[in-house]
PyMOL Python script that loads the backbone (N, CA, C, O; Angstrom):
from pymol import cmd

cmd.read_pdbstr("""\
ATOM      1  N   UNK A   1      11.070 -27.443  45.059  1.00  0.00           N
ATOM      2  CA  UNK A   1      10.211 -26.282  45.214  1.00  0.00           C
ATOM      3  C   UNK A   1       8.928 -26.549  44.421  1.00  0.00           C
ATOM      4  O   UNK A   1       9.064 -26.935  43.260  1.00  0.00           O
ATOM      5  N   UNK A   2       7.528 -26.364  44.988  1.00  0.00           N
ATOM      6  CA  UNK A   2       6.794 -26.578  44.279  1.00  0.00           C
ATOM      7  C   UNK A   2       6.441 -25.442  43.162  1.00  0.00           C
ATOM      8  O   UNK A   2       7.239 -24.510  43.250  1.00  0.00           O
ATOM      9  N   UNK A   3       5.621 -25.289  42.297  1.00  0.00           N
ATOM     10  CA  UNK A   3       5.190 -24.707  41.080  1.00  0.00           C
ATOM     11  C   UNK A   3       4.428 -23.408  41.532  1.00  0.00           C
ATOM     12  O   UNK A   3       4.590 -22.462  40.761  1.00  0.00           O
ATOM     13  N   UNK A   4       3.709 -23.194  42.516  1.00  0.00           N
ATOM     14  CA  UNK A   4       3.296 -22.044  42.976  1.00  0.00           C
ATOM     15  C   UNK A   4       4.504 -21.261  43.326  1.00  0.00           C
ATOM     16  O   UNK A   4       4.529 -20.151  42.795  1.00  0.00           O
ATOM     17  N   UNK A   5       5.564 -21.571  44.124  1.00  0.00           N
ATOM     18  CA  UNK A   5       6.736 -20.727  44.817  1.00  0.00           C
ATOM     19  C   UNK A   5       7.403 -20.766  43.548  1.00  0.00           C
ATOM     20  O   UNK A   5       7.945 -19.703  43.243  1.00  0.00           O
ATOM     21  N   UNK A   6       7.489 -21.534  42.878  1.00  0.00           N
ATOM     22  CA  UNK A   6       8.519 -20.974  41.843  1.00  0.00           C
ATOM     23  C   UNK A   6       7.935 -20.167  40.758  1.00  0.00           C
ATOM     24  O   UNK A   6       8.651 -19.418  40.094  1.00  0.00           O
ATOM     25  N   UNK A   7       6.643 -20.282  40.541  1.00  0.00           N
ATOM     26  CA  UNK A   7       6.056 -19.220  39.885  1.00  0.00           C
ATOM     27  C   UNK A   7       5.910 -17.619  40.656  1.00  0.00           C
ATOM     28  O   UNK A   7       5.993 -16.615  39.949  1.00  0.00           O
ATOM     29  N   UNK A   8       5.743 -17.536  41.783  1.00  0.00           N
ATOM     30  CA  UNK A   8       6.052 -16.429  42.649  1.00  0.00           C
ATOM     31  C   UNK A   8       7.292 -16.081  42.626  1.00  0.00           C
ATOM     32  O   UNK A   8       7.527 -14.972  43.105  1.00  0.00           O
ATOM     33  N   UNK A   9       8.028 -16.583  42.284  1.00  0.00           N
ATOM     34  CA  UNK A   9       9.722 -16.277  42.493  1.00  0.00           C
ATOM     35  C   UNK A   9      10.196 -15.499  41.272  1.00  0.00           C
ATOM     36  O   UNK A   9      10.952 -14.533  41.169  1.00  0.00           O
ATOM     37  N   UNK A  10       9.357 -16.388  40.168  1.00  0.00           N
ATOM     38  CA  UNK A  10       9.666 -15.716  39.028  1.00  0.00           C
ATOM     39  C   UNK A  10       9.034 -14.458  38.766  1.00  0.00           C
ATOM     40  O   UNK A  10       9.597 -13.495  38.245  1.00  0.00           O
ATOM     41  N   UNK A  11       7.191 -14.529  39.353  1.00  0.00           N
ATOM     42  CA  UNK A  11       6.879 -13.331  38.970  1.00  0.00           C
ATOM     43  C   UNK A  11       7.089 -11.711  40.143  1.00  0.00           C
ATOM     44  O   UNK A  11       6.976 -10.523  39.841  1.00  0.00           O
ATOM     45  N   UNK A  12       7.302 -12.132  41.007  1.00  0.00           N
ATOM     46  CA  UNK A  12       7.586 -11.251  41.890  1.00  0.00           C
ATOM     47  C   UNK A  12       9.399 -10.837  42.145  1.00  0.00           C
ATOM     48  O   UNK A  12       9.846  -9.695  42.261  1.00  0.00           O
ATOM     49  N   UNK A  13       9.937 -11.710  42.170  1.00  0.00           N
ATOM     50  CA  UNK A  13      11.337 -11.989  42.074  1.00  0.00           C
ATOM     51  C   UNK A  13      12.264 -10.811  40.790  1.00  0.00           C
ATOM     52  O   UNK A  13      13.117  -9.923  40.798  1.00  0.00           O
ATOM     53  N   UNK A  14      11.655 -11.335  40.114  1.00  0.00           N
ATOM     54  CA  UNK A  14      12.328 -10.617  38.174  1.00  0.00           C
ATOM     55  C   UNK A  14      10.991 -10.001  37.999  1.00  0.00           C
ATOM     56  O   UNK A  14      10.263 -10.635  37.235  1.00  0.00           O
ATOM     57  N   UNK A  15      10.599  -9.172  38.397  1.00  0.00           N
ATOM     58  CA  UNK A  15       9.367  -8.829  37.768  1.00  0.00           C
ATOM     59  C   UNK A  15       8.830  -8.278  36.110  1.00  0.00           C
ATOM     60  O   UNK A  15       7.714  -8.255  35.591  1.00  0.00           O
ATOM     61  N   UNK A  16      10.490  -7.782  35.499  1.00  0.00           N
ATOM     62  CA  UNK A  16      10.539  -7.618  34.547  1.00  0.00           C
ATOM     63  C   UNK A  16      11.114  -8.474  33.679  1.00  0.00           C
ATOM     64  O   UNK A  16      11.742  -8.072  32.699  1.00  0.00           O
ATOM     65  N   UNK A  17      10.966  -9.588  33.932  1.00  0.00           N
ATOM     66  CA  UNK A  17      11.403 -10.785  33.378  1.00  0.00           C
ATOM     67  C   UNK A  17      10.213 -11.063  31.801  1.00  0.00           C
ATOM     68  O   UNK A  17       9.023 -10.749  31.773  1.00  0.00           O
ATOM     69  N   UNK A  18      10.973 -11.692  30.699  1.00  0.00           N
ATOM     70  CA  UNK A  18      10.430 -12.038  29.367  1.00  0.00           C
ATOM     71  C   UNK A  18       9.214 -12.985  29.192  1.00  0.00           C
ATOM     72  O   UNK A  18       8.338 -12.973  28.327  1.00  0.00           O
ATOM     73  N   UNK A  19       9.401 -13.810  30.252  1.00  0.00           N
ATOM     74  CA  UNK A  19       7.961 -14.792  30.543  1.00  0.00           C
ATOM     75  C   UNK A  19       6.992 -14.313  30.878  1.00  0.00           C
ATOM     76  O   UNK A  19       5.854 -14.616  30.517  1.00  0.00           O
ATOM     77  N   UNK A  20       7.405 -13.281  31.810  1.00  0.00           N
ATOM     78  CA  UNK A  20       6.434 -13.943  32.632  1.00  0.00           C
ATOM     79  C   UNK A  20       5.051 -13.015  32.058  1.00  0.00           C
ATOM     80  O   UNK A  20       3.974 -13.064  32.653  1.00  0.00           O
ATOM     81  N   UNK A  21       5.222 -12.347  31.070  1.00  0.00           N
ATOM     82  CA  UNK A  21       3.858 -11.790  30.749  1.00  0.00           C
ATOM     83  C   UNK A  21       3.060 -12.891  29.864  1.00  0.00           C
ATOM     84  O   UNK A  21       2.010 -12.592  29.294  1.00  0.00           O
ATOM     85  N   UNK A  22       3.670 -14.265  29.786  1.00  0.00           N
ATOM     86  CA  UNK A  22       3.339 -15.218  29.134  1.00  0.00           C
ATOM     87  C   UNK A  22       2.447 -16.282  30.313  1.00  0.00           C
ATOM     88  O   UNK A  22       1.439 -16.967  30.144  1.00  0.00           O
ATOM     89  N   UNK A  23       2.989 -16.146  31.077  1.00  0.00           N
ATOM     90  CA  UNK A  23       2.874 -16.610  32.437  1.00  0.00           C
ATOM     91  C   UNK A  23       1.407 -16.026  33.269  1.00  0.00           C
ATOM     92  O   UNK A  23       0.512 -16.567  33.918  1.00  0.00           O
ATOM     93  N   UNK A  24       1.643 -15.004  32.959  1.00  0.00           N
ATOM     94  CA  UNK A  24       0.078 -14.270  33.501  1.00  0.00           C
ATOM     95  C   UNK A  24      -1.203 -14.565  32.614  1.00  0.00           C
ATOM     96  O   UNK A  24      -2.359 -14.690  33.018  1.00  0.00           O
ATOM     97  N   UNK A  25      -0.658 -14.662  31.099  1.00  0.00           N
ATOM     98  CA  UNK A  25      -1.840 -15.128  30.440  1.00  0.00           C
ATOM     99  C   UNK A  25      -2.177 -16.101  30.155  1.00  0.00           C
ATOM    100  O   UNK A  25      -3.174 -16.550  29.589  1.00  0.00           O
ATOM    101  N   UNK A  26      -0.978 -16.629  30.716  1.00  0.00           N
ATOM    102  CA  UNK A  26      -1.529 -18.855  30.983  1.00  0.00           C
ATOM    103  C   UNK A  26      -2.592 -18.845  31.674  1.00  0.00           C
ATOM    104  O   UNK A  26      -3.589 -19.495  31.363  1.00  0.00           O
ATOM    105  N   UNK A  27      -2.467 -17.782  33.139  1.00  0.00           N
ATOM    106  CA  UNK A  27      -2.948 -17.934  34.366  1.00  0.00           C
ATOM    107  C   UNK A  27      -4.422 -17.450  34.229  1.00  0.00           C
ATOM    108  O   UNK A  27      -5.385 -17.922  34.833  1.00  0.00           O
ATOM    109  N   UNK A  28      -4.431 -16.383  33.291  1.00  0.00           N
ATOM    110  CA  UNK A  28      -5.402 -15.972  33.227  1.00  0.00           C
ATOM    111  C   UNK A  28      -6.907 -16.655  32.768  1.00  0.00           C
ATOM    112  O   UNK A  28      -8.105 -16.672  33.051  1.00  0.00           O
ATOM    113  N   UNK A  29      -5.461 -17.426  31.456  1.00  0.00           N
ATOM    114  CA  UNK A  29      -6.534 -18.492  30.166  1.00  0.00           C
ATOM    115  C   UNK A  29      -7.310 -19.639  31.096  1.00  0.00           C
ATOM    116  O   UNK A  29      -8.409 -20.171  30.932  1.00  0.00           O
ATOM    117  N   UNK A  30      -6.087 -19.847  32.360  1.00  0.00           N
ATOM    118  CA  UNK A  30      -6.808 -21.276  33.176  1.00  0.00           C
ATOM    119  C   UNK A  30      -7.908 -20.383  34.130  1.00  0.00           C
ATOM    120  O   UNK A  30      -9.063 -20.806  34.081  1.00  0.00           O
ATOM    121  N   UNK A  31      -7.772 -19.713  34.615  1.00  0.00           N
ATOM    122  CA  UNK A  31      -8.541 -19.126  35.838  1.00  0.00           C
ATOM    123  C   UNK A  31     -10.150 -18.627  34.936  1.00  0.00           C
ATOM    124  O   UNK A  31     -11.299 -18.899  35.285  1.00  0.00           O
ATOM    125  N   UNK A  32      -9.742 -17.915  33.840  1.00  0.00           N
ATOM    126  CA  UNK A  32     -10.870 -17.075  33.130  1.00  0.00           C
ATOM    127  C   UNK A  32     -11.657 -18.265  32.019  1.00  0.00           C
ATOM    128  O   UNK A  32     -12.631 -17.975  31.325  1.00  0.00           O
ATOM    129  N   UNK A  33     -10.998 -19.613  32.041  1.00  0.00           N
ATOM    130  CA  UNK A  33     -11.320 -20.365  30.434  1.00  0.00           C
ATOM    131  C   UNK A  33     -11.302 -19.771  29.714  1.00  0.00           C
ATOM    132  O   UNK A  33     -11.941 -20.148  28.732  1.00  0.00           O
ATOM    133  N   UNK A  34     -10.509 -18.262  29.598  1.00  0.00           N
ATOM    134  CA  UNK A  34     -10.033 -17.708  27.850  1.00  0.00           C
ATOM    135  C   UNK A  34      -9.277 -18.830  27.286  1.00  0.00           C
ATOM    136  O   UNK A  34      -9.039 -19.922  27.802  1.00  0.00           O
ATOM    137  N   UNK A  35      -8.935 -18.367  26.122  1.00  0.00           N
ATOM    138  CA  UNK A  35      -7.816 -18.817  25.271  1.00  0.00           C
ATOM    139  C   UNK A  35      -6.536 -18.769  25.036  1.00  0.00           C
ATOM    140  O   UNK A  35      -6.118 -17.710  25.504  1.00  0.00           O
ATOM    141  N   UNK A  36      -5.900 -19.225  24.669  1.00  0.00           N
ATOM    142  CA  UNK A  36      -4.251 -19.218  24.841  1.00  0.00           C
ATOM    143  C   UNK A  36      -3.657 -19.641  23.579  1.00  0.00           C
ATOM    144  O   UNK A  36      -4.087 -20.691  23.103  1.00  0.00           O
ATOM    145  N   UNK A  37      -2.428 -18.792  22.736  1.00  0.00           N
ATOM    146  CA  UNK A  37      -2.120 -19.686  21.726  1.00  0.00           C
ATOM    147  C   UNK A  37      -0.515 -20.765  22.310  1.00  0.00           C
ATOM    148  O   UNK A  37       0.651 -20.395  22.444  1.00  0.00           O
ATOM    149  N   UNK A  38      -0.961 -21.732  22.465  1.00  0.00           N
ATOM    150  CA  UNK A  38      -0.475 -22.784  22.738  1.00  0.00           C
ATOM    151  C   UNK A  38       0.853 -22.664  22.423  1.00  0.00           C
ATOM    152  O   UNK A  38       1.691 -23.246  23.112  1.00  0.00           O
ATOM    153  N   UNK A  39       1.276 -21.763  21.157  1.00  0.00           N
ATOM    154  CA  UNK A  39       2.734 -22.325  20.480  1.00  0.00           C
ATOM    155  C   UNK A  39       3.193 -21.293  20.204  1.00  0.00           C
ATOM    156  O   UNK A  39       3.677 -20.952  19.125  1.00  0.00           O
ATOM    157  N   UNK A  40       2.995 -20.240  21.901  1.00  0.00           N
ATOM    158  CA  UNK A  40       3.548 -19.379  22.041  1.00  0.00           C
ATOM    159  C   UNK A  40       4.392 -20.010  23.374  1.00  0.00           C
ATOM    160  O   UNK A  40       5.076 -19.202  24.002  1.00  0.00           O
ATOM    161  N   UNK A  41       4.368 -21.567  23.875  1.00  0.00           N
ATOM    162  CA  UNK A  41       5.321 -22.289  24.558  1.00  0.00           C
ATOM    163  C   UNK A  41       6.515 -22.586  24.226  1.00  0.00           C
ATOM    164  O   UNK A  41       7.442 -22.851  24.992  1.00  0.00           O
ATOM    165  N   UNK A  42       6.533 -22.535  22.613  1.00  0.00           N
ATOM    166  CA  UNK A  42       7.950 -23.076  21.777  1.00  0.00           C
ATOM    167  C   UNK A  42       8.743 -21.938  21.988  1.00  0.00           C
ATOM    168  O   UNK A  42       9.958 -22.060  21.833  1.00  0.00           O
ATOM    169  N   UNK A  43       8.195 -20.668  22.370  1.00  0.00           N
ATOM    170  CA  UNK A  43       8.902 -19.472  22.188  1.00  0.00           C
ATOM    171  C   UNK A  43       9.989 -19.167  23.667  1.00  0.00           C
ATOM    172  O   UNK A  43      10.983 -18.441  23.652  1.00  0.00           O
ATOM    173  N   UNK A  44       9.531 -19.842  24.714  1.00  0.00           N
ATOM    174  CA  UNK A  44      10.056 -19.905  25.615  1.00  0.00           C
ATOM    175  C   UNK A  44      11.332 -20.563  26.174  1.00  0.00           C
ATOM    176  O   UNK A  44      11.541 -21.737  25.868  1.00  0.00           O
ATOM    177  N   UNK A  45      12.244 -19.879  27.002  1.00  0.00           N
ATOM    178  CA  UNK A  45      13.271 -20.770  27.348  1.00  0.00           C
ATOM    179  C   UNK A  45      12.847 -22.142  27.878  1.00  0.00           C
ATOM    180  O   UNK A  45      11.703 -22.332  28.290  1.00  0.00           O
ATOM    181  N   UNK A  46      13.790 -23.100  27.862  1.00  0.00           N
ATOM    182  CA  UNK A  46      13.306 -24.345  28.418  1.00  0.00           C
ATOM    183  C   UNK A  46      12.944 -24.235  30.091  1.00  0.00           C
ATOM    184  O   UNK A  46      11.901 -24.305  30.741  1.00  0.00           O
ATOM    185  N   UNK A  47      13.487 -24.156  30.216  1.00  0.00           N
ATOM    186  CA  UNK A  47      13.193 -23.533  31.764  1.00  0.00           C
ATOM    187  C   UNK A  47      11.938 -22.998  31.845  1.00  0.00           C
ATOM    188  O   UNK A  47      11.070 -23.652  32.425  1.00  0.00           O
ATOM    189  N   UNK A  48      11.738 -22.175  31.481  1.00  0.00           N
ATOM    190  CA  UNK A  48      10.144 -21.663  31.384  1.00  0.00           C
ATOM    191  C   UNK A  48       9.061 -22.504  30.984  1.00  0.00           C
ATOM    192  O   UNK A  48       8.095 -22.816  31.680  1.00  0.00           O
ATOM    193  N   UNK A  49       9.369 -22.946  29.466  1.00  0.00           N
ATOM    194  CA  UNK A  49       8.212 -24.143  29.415  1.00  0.00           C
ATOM    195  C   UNK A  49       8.219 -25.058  30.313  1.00  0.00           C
ATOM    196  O   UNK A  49       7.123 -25.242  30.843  1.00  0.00           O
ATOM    197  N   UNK A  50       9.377 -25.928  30.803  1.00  0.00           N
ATOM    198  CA  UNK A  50       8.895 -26.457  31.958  1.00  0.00           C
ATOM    199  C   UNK A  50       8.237 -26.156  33.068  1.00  0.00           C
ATOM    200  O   UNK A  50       7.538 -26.951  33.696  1.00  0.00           O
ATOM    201  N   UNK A  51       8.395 -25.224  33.295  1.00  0.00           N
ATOM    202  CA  UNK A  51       7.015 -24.479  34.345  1.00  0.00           C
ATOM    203  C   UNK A  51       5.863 -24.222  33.751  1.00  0.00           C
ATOM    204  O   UNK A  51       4.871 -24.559  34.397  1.00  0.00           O
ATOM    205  N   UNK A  52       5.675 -23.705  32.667  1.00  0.00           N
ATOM    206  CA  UNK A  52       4.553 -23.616  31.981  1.00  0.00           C
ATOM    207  C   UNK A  52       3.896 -24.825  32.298  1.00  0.00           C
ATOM    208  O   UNK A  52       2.855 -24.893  32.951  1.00  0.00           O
ATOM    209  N   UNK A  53       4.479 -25.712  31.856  1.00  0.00           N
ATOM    210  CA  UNK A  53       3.673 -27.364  31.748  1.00  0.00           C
ATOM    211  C   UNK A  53       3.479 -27.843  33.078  1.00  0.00           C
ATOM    212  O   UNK A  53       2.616 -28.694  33.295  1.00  0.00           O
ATOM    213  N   UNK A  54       4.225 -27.363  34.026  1.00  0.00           N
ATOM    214  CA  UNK A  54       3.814 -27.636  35.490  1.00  0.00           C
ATOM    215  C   UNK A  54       2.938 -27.692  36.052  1.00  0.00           C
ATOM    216  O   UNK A  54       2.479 -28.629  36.705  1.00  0.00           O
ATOM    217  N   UNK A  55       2.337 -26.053  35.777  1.00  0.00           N
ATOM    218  CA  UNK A  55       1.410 -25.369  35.773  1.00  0.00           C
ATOM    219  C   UNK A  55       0.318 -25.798  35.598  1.00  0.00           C
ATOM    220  O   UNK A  55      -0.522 -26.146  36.428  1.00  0.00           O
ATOM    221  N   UNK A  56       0.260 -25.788  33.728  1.00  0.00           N
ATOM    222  CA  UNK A  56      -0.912 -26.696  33.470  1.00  0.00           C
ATOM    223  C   UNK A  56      -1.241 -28.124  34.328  1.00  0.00           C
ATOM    224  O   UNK A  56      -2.367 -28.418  34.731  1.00  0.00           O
ATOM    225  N   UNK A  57      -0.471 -28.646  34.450  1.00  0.00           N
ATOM    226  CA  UNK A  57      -0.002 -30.079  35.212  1.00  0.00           C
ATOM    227  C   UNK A  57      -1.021 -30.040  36.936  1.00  0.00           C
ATOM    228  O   UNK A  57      -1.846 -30.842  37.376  1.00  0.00           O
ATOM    229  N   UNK A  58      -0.546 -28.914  37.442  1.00  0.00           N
ATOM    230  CA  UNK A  58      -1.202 -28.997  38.236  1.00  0.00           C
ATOM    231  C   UNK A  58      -2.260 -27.978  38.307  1.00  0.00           C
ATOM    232  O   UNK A  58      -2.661 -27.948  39.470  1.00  0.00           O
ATOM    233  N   UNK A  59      -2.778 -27.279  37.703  1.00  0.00           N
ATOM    234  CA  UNK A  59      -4.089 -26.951  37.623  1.00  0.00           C
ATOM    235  C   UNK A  59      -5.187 -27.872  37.412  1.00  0.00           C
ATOM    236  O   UNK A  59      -6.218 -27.754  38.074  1.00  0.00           O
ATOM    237  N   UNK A  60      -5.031 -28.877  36.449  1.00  0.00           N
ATOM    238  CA  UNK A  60      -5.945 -29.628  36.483  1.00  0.00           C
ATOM    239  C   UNK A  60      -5.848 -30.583  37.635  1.00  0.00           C
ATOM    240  O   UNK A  60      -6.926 -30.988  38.072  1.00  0.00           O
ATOM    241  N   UNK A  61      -4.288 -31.196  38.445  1.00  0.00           N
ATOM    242  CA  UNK A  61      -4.680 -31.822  39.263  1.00  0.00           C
ATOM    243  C   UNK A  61      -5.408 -31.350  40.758  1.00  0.00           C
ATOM    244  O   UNK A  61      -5.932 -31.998  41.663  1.00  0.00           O
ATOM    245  N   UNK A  62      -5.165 -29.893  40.538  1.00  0.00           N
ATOM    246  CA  UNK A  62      -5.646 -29.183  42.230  1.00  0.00           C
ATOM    247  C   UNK A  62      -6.757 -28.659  41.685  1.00  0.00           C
ATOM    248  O   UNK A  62      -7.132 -27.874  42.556  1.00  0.00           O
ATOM    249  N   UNK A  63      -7.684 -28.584  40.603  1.00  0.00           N
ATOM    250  CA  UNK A  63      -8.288 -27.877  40.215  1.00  0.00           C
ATOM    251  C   UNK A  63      -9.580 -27.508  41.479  1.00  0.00           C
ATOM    252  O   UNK A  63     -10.093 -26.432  41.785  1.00  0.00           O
ATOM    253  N   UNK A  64      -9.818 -28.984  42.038  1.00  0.00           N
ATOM    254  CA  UNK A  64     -10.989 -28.308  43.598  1.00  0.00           C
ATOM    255  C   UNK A  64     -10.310 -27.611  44.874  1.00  0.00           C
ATOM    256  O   UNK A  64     -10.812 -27.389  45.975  1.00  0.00           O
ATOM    257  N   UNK A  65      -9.046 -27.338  44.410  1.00  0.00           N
ATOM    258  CA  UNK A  65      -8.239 -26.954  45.810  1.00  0.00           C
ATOM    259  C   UNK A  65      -7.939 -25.592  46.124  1.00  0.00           C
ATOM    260  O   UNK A  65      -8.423 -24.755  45.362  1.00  0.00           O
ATOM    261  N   UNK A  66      -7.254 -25.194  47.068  1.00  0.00           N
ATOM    262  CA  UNK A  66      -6.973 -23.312  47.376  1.00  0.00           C
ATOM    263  C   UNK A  66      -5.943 -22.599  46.316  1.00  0.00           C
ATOM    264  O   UNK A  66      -5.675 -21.398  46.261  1.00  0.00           O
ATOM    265  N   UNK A  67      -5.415 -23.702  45.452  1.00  0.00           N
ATOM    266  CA  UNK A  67      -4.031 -23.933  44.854  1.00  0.00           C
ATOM    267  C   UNK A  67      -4.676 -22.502  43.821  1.00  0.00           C
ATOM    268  O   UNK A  67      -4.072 -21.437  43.701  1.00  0.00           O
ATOM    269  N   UNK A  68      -6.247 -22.887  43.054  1.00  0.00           N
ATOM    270  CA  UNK A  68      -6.430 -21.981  42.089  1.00  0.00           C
ATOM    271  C   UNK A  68      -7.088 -20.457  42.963  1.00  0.00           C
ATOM    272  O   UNK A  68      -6.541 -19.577  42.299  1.00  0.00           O
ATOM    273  N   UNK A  69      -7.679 -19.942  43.725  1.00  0.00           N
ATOM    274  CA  UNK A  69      -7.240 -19.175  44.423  1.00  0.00           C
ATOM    275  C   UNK A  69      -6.038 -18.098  44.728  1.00  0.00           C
ATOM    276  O   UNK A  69      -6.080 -16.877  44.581  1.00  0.00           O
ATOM    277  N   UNK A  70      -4.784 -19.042  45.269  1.00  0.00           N
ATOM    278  CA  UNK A  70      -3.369 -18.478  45.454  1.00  0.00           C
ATOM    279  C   UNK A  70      -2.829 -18.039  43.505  1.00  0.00           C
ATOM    280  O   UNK A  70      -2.139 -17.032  43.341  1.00  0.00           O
ATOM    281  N   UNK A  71      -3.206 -18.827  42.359  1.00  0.00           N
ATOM    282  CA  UNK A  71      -2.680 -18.504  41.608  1.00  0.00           C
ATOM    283  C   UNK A  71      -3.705 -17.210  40.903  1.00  0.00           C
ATOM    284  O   UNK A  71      -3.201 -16.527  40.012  1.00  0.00           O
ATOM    285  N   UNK A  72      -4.627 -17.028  41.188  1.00  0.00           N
ATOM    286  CA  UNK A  72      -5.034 -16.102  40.922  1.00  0.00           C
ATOM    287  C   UNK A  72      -4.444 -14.232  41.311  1.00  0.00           C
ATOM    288  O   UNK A  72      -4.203 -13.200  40.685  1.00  0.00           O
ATOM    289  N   UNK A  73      -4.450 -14.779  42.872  1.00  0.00           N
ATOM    290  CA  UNK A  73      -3.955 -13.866  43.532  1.00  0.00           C
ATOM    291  C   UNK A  73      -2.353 -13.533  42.991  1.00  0.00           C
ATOM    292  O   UNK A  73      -2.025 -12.356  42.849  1.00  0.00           O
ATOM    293  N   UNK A  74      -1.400 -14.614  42.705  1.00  0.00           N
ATOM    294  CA  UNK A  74      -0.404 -14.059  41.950  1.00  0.00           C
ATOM    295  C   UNK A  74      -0.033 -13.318  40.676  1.00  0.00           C
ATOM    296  O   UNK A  74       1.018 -12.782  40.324  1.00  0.00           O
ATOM    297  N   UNK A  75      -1.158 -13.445  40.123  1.00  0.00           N
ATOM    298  CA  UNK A  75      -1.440 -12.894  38.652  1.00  0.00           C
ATOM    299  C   UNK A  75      -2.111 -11.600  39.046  1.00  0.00           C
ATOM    300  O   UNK A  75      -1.972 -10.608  38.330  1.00  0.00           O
ATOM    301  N   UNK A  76      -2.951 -11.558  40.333  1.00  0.00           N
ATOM    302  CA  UNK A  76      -4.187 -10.531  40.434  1.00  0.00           C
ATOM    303  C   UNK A  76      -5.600 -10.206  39.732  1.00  0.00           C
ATOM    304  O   UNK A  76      -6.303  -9.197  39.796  1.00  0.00           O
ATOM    305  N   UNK A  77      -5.725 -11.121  39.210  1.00  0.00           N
ATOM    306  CA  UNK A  77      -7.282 -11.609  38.500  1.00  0.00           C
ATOM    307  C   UNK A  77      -8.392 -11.670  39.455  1.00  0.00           C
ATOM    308  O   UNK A  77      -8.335 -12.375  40.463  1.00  0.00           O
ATOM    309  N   UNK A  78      -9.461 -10.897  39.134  1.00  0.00           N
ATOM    310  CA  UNK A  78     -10.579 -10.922  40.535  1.00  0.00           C
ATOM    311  C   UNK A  78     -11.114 -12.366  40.528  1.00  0.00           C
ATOM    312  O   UNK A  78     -11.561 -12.885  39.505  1.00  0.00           O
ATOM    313  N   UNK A  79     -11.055 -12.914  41.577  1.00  0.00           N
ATOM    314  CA  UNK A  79     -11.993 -14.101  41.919  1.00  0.00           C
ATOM    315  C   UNK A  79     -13.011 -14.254  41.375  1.00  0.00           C
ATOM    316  O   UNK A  79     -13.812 -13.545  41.984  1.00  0.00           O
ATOM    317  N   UNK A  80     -13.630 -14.878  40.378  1.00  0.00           N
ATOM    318  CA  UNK A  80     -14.781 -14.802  39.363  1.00  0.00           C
ATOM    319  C   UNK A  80     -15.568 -16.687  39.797  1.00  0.00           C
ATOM    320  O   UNK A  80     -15.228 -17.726  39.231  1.00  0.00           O
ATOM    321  N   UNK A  81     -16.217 -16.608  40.487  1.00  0.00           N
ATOM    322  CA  UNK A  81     -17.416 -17.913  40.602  1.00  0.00           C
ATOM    323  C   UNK A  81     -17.367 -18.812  39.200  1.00  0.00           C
ATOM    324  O   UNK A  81     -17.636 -18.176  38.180  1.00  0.00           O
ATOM    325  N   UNK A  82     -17.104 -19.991  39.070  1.00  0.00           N
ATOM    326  CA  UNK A  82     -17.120 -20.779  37.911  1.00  0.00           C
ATOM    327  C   UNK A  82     -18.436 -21.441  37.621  1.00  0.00           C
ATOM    328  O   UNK A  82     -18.561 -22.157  36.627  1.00  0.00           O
TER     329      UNK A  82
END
""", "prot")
cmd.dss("prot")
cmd.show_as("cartoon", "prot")
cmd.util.cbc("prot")
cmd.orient("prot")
């Protein structure tokens, strides 16, 4: 499963799930270039950080693609011009 569907799974899926408000402000930090405290990853189940790092993983590799777009839209962050 790739990292978008399983991030949809998690955040739509469990919506009241412990991550994922960690998860939205990953999304946010990559989409907005806010900030993030980093070693609020240790705090996470393993499972989770491994998606976390996915994430990051492929944000930078799709970064010219529709990929950041769709993750916006999963978080719901307005489309903001870079």
């Amino acid at each position: 499963m790739n990292t978008l569907k399983k991030l949809e799974k998690c955040l739509i899926g469990k919506p009241r799930y412990g991550s994922n408000e960690f998860f939205r402000r990953l999304v946010e930090a990559l989409c907005l270039r806010g900030k993030l405290d980093l070693a609020e990853l240790y705090e996470l189940p393993y499972d989770d950080f491994k998606l976390a790092l996915e994430i990051m993983q492929d944000w930078r590799l799709d970064q010219y693609t529709k990929t950041k777009e769709r993750l916006r839209e999963l978080v719901m962050l307005p489309n903001v011009t870079e």
